[in-house]
C-alpha positions as CSV (number, residue, x, y, z in Angstrom):
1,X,-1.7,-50.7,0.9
2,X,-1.4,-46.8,-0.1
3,X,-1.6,-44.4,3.3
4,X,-3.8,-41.6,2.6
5,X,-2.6,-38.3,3.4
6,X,-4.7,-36.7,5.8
7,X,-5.7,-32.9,4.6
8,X,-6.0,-30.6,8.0
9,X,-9.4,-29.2,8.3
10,X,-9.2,-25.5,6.2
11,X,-10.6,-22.9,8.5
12,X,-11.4,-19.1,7.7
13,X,-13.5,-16.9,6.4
14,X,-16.6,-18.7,4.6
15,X,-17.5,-17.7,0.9
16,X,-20.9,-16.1,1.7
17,X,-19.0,-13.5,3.7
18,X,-16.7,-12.3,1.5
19,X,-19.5,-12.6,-1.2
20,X,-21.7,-10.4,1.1
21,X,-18.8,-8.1,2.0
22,X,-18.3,-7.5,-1.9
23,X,-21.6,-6.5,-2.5
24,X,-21.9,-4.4,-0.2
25,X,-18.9,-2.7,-1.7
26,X,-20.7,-2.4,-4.5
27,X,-23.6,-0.7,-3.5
28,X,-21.3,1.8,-1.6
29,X,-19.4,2.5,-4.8
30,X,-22.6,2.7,-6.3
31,X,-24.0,5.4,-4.3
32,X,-20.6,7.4,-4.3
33,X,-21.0,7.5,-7.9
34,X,-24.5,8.3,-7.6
35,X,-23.8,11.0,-5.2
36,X,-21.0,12.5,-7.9
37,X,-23.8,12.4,-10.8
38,X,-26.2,14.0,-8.6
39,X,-23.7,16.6,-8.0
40,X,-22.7,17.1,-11.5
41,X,-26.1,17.5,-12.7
42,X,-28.4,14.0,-13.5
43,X,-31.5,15.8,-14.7
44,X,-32.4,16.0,-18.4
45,X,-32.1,19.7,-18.8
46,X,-33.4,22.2,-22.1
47,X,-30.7,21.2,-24.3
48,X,-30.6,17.4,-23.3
49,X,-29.3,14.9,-20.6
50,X,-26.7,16.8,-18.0
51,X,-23.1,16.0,-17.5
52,X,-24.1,13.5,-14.5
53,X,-27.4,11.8,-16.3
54,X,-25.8,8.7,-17.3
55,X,-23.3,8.2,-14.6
56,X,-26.2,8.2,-12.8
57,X,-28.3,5.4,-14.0
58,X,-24.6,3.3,-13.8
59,X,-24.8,3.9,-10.1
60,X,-28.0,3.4,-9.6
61,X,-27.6,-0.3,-11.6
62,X,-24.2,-0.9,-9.2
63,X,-26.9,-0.1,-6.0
64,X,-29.2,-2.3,-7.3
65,X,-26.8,-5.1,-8.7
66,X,-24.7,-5.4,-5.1
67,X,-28.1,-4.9,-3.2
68,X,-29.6,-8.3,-5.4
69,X,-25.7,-9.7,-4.8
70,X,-25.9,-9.2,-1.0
71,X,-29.7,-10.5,-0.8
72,X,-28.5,-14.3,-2.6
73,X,-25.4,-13.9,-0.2
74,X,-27.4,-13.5,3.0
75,X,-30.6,-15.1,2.3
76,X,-29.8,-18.3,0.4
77,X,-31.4,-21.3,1.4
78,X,-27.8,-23.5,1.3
79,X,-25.1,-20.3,1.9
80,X,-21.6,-21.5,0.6
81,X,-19.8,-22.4,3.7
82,X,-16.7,-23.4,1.9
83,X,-13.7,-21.7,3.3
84,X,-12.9,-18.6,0.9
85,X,-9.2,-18.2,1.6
86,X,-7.2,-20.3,4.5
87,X,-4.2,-19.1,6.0
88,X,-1.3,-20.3,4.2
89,X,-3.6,-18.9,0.8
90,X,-3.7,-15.6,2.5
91,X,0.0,-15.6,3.3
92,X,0.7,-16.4,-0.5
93,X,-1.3,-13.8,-1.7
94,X,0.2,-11.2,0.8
95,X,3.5,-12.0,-0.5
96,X,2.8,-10.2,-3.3
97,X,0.1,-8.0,-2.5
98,X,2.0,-5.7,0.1
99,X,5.3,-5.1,-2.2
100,X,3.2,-4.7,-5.2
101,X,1.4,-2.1,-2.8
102,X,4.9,-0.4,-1.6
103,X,6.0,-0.6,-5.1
104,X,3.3,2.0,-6.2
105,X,3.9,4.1,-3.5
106,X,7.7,3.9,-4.3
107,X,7.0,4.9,-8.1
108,X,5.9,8.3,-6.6
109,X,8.7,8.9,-4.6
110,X,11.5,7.3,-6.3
111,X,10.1,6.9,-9.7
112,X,9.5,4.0,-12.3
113,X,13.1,3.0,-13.3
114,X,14.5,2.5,-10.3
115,X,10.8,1.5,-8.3
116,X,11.0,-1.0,-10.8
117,X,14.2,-2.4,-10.6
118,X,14.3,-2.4,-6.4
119,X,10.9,-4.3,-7.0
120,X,12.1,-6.9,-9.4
121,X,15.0,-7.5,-7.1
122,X,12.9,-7.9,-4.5
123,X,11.1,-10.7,-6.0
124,X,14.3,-12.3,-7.4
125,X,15.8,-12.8,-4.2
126,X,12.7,-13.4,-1.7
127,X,10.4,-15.4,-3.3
128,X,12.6,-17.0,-6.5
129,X,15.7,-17.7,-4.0
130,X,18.0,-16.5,-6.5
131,X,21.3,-15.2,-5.9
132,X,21.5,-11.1,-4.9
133,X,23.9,-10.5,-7.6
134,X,22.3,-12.1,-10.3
135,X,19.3,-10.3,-9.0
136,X,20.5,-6.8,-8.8
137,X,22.4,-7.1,-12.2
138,X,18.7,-8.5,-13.9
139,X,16.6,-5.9,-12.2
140,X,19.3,-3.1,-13.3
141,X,19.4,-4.6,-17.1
142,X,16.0,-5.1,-17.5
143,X,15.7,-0.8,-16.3
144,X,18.3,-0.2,-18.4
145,X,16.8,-1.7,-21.5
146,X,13.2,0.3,-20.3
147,X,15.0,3.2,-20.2
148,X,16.5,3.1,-23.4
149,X,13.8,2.0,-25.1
150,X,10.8,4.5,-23.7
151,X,13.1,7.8,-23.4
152,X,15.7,7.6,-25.7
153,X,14.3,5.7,-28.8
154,X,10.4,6.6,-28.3
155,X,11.0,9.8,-26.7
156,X,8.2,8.7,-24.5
157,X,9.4,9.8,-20.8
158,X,8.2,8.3,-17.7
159,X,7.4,9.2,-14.5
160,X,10.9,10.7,-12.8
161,X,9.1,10.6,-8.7
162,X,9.7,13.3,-6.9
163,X,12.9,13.1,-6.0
164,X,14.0,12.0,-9.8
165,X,16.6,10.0,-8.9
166,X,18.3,9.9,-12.8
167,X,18.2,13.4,-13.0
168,X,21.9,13.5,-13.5
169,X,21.3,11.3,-16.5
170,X,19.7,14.3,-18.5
171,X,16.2,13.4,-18.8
């Protein structure tokens, strides 16, 4: 006889929450945008509709799309009480979330190439367990090539950061 695992009982934050918390979201984006329009001019005017006319009726359909979003959330007869995200989920996603979040911030300080290749590092050695070496030499490689191909072949350049870490490079 086969011994079922037993699953522990997955607690957190229930769908109908985060489904009302979106919407609501929503309608506040909505009415920023609507505020924008309104400010920019959402009247039809002499020689036709002004600069904020349609931007407006987009915001008022966001308003009116998270309002009928938050209504189902909130007022359904049989609200989804499944667990949206339990904690090990969360922790998963986090793992990526906050370096992809410091990486941005990185890319204006420090700039893409070498954001990029501290970043892919990052990942090689944390979360894919791979060696440092092998992970610095990737990251570096994989800039290198980047590099080559956007400034020198395409003549395309790419955000430096402010501190432009390759200016000594000539570019």
């Amino acid at each position: 006889m086969e011994e079922e695992e037993i699953q522990p009982e997955r607690t957190g934050v229930a769908n109908y929450v985060v489904e009302a918390v979106v919407a609501t979201l929503i309608m506040l984006l909505g009415l920023l945008v609507l505020q924008g329009s309104w400010s920019l001019g959402s009247k039809w005017t002499s020689d036709g509709p002004g600069s904020g006319y349609f931007p407006f009726y987009i915001g008022l359909l966001m308003c009116i799309a998270g309002a009928g979003a938050l209504y189902q959330a909130l007022m359904a007869k049989e609200r989804d009480m499944e667990v949206f995200v339990d904690r090990a989920q969360l922790r998963r996603v986090l793992q990526v979330l906050i370096p992809a979040v410091i990486y941005v911030l990185a890319v204006q300080v420090i700039g893409l190439y070498v954001a990029s290749a501290i970043y892919i590092a990052g990942f090689m050695i944390v979360l894919g367990k791979y060696s440092p070496v092998k992970s610095v030499i990737t990251a570096v490689c994989i800039n290198v090539v980047f590099f080559l191909m956007f400034e020198v072949w395409f003549k395309v350049p790419l955000f430096k950061g402010m501190f432009d870490p390759l200016h000594f490079l000539g570019y």
